[in-house]
C-alpha angles and dihedrals in degrees: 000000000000116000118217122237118208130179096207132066116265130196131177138198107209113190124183114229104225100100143007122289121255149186095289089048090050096055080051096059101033095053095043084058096039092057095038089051086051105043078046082240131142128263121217129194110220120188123209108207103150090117097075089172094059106027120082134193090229081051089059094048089055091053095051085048099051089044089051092051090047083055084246103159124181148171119277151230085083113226115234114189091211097070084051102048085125087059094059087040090056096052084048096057082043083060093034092056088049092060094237107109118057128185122258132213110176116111125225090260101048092051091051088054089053098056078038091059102044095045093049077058094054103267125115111226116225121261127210117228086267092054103244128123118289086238108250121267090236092111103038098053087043113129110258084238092064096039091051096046093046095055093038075060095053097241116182094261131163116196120250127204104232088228093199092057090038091054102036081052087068104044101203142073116268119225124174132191120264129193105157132093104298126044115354138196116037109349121198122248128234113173087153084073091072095047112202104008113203112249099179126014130228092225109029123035105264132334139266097253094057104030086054092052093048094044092048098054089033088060101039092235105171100186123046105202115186152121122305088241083088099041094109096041085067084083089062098050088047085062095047088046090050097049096038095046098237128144114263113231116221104256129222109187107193137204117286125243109236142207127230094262083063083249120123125266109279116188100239086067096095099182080077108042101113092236091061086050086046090046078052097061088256114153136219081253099062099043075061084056103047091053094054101253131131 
């Protein structure tokens, strides 16, 4: 896995191709252009593709489209993670003969009747920042005998990072740069406060969390600009960095775009898909406007 060095600043806008880009979307990209035009940088289009169930070539071709009308320009050639799917498995194996990823067999359901189960007992079950499950400790402490004959049975299985070897590994607190809306300097890192994160999923090739800091070093991207929503998932993609010896960017996480409901944007809300505000007369201008820049 070569990672590339670049002199300039590069920045990149990775959209997922499962639905049509909105408002929210928009603000990312523009943005992404507007600071790499300033810092005289580069801008890269990554496309994340891992989810081969919910992303769609037509999909794709919406998003290029949609990028073209907002005057969003990049480098190509344009970076799919599903033609790199060996370079994610090779920084798993990296994790793997470490000892610090382990594979896990419990189902979504299984693990909800497991939080279900200890809190009917009294006891509150630990949420990620997100607000999902810590995922139980029931594979991790599993006996290398049962992990080896389940697999050797070809049991659905993902691989998990055990985050408290992981961490104790490294020995020392994580911080990263932030420049964005919210906090800003040297923020400290907790990557404890998402237990065992998911490397490599049962039912797609890799996760978000590993193809993204893979993709990041591999690109030489120096600036990560994107929504508050993954501010707190940086912590996560410190770790990774750290254990897999690549260069941290520098990270500025923006404002959301909200709904009217004060939620954020979802993809299945279609008044805000940039090709109905395009159907309506709307220009690239006023889509400027409606995210709030100049």
């Amino acid at each position: 896995m070569t990672v590339v060095d670049n002199q300039r600043s590069v920045f990149r806008f990775a959209p997922s191709p499962n639905g049509r880009l909105h408002l929210g979307h928009a603000l990312s990209a523009l943005l992404n252009q507007d600071m790499a035009r300033a810092a005289d940088g580069r801008l890269l289009l990554r496309i994340e593709d891992i989810d081969l169930s919910r992303c769609t070539p037509e999909f794709e071709t919406a998003i290029l489209d949609d990028l073209t009308w907002l005057g969003v320009s990049w480098e190509e050639p344009v970076r799919r993670q599903s033609q790199h799917l060996g370079e994610y498995r090779q920084a798993l194996q990296k994790l793997i003969d470490l000892g610090l990823a382990y594979p896990a067999f419990m189902t979504r359901g299984e693990v909800k009747a497991y939080v279900f189960e200890t809190e009917q007992h009294g006891r509150p079950w630990p949420r990620d920042p997100d607000g999902a499950p810590i995922y139980p400790p029931t594979d991790r402490e599993r006996l290398a005998t049962d992990r080896e004959r389940l697999l050797a049975d070809g049991c659905r299985h993902a691989w998990r990072l055990d985050i408290a070897k992981a961490t104790a590994k490294l020995g020392r607190r994580l911080t990263w740069t932030e420049t964005g809306h919210g906090p800003k300097g040297h923020i400290a890192a907790r990557p404890e406060d998402w237990g065992d994160i998911v490397l490599w999923r049962s039912d797609a090739p890799s996760s978000y969390h590993l193809s993204v800091t893979v993709d990041d070093a591999l690109q030489g991207v120096t600036h990560v600009v994107r929504g508050l929503d993954l501010f707190h998932a940086t912590a996560v993609h410190r770790l990774l960095q750290e254990l897999l010896g690549l260069t941290a960017p520098v990270y500025h996480h923006h404002r959301l775009v909200l709904g009217a409901d004060g939620r954020k944007l979802s993809k299945s809300a279609g008044d805000t898909a940039l090709a109905a505000l395009r159907a309506r007369g709307l220009t690239s201008a006023d889509v400027r406007r409606l995210v709030g820049l100049a």
